[in-house]
C-alpha positions as CSV (number, residue, x, y, z in Angstrom):
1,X,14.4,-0.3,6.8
2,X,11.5,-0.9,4.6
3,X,12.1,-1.0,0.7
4,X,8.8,0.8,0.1
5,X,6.2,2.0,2.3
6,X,2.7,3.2,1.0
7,X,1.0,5.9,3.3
8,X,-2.4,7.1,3.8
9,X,-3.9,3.8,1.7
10,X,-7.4,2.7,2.3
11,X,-7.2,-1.4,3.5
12,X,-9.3,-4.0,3.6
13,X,-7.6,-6.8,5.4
14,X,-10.1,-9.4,3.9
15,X,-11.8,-10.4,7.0
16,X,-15.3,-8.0,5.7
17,X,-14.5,-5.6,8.4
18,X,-14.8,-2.2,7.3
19,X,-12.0,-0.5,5.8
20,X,-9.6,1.9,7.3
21,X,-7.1,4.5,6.3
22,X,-3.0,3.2,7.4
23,X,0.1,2.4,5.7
24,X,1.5,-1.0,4.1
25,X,5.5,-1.5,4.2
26,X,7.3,-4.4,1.9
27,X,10.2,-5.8,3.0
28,X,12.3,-8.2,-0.3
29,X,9.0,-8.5,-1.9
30,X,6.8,-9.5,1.3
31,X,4.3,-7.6,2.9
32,X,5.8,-6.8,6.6
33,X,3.6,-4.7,8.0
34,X,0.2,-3.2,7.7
35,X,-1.7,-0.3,9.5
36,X,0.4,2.1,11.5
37,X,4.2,1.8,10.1
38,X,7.1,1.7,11.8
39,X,10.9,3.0,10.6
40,X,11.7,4.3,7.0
41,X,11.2,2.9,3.8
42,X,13.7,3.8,0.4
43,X,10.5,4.2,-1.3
44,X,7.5,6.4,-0.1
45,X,4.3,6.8,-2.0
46,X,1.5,8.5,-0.6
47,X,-1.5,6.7,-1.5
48,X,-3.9,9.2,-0.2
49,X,-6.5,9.9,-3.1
50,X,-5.8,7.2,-4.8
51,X,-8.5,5.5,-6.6
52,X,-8.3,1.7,-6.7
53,X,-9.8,1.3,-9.8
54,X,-7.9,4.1,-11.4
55,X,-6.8,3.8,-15.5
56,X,-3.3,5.9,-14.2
57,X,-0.5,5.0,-16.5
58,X,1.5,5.7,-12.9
59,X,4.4,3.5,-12.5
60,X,2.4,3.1,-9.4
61,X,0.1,0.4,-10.9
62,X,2.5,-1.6,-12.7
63,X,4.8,-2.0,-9.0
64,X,4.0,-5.8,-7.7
65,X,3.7,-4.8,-4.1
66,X,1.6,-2.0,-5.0
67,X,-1.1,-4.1,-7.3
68,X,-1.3,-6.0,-4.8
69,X,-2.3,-3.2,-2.4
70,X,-4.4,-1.7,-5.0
71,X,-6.3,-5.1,-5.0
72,X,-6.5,-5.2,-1.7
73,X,-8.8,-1.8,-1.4
């Protein structure tokens, strides 16, 4: 089990390949898996419509794992 997966996130895996709709899952702080997800997660957050460069006071933005996806996009 995954401690938090985020869902329906836009990626860019860095590689300037176009970027594509999937899910990221973080494992003890690490980035496990990215693009289709497998298992559950204790923490869901559905990412879809989510602006990266968004001013949200959402916890969201202040979670490591998920600045660092938000950076990513």
């Amino acid at each position: 089990m995954h401690d938090l997966a985020i869902r329906n996130g836009r990626i860019a895996d860095g590689t300037g390949a176009p970027t594509f709709v999937g899910d990221i899952a973080v494992t003890d702080g690490v980035i496990t898996e990215v693009g289709e997800v497998s298992g559950n997660a204790t923490r869901v957050v559905d990412a879809d419509g989510v602006h990266p460069h968004s001013l949200s006071e959402s916890p969201l933005v202040y979670t490591s794992p998920a600045r660092t996806f938000m950076l990513m996009t």
